[in-house]
N, C-alpha and C positions, 0 to 999 in steps of 0.2 A: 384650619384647612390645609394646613402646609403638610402636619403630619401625616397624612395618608398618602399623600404623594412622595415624600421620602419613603414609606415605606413602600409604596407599588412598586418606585424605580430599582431600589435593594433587590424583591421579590423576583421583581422581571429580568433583574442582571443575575441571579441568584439560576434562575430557570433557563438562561441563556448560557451562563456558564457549565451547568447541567448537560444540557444538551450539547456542546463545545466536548466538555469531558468525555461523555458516552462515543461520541461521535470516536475520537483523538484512543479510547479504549477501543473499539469493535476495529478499528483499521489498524490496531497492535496486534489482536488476536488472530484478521485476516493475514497480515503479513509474515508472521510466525506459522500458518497452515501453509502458506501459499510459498515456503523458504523449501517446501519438500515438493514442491514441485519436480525436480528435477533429480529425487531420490536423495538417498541419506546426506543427512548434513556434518561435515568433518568435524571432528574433536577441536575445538578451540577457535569455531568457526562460525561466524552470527551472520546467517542468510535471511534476507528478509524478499519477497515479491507480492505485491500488491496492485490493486488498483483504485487509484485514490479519488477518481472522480473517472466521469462518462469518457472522457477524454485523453486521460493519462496513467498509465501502468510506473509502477515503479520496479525496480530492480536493485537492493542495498545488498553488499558482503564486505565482512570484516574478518581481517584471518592478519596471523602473523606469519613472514615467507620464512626460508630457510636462516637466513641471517637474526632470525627474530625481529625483525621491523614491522613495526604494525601495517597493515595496509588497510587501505578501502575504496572500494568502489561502487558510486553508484549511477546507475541508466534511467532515464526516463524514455519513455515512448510515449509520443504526443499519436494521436491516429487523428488526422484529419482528412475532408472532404480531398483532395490531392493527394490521398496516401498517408503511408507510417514514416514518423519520422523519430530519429533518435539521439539523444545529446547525453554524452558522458563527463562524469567529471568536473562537469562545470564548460564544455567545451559547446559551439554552435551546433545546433540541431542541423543532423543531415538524414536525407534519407535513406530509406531501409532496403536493403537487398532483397530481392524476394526469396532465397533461400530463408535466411533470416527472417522475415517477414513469416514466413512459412512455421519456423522454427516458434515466435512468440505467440501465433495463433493457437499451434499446438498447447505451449504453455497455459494462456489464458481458458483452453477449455480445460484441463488438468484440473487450474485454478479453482474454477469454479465447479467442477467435480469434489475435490476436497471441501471446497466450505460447506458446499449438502449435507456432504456425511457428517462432517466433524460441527459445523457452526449453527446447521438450520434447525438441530435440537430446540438450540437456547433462545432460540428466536421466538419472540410472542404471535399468537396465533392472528389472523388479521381473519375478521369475522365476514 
């Protein structure tokens, strides 16, 4: 009896992992659409913006400055019931200016303008 439960748990970790993966791929493909948000992306330059759950938008660049020093930056916006708020860096969430605010709204529908065209192909049909 033991064995069928070693193998359910394999199974179910096996289908959770699964899903983990797909999940962890489709927010790589979103974020690579979502890096042209904002028009062409520079030679040598890894833009990524996303949103990675109901609540929070991402914002990643990686580029080398003129010294050749690698850099990176990355933003989060949290949107909550009080507003947008934003933390860079690693630094405290503050809130959002409403230009600004104005500005990531703009983004977010671009956003999701681009995944239609480019991503909602590949998407399975929901019956």
């Amino acid at each position: 009896m033991l064995l069928p439960k070693v193998f359910s748990g394999i199974l179910t970790k096996s289908a959770d992992k699964r899903r983990v993966d797909a999940y962890r791929e489709a927010i790589q493909e979103e974020a690579k659409v979502g890096g042209r948000v904002f028009g062409e992306i520079p030679k040598g330059t890894r833009r990524e913006f996303f949103c990675l759950d109901e609540h929070t938008w991402v914002w990643h660049e990686e580029w080398n400055d003129e010294q050749g020093r690698h850099q990176v930056r990355t933003t989060r916006y949290d949107i909550r019931p009080q507003g947008v708020f934003k933390a860079q860096d690693g630094q405290p969430y503050r809130p959002l200016q409403k230009e600004e605010a104005r500005r990531l709204l703009v983004a977010m529908r671009k956003y999701n303008e681009l995944i239609d065209q480019e991503l909602a192909p590949y998407l399975p049909v929901k019956p």
